[in-house]
C-alpha positions in Angstrom: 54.1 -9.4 63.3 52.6 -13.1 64.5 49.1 -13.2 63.3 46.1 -12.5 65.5 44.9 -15.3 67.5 41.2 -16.7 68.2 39.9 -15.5 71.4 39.3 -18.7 73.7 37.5 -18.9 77.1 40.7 -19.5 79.0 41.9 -16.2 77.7 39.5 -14.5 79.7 39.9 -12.8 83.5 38.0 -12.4 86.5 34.9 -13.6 84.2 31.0 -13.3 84.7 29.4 -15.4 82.0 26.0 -14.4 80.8 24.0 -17.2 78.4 20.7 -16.4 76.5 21.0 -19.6 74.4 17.9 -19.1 72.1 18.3 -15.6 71.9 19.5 -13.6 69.2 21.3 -10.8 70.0 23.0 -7.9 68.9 25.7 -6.0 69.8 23.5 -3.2 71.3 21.5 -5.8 72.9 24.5 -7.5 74.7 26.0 -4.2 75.5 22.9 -3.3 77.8 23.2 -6.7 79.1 27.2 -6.4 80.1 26.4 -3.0 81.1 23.8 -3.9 83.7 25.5 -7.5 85.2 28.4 -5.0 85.5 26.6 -2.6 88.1 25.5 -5.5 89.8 28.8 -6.5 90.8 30.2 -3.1 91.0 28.8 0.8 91.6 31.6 2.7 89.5 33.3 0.9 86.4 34.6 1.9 82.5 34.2 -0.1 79.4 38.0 -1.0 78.2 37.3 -2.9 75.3 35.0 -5.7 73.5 34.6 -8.3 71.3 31.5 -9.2 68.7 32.2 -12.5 67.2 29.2 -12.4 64.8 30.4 -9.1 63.1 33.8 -10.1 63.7 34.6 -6.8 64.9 36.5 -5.6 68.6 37.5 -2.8 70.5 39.9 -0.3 70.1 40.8 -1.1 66.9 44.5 -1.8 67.7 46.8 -4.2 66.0 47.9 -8.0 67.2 50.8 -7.1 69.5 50.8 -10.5 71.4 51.0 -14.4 69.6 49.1 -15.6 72.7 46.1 -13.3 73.3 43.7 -10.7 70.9 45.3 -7.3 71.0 41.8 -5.8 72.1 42.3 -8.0 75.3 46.1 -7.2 75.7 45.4 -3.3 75.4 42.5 -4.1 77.9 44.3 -5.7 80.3 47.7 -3.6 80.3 44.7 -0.3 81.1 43.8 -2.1 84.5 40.9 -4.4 83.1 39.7 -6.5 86.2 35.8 -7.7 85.5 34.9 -9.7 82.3 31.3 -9.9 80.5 31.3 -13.1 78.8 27.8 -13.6 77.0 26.9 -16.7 75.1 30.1 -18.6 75.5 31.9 -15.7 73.9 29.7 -14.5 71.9 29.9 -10.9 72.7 32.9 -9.8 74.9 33.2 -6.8 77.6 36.1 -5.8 79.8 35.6 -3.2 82.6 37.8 -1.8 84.8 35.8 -2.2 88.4 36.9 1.0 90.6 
């Protein structure tokens, strides 16, 4: 199995970037952030997956299944994933899929 690749901006889809650059978030910070640009651009939308650099930790927990992309962004993107949070230059990661 190819190892797991870094997650790079160009990586990303249909993205909404978000930047607190003096802030120091956390995950459950940036979560409420993604969560609220997310209703602004749409009323009815599902968290696929996400990324937190700083723990070095994603969602779901599945394994490298592509040599070009994160297998948390694959999984998200095969399910329909169509609206990216991007906050702090990929800081902190969300994929939604926008109904």
């Amino acid at each position: 199995m190819a190892s797991c690749v870094e997650l790079s901006k160009e990586m990303l889809f249909n993205t909404v970037e978000v930047n607190f650059p003096n802030a120091d978030l956390n995950f459950e910070q940036a979560k409420r952030i993604a969560d609220a640009k997310a209703n602004e651009v749409c009323d009815s939308h599902m968290l696929l997956a996400w990324y937190d650099k700083k723990a070095a930790t994603h969602s779901p927990r599945v394994d490298c299944c592509s040599e070009h992309k994160p297998g948390w962004l694959v999984y998200a993107e095969s399910r329909g994933g169509n609206l990216t949070i991007d906050i702090n230059s990929q800081e902190y990661v969300f994929v939604y899929l926008k109904e």
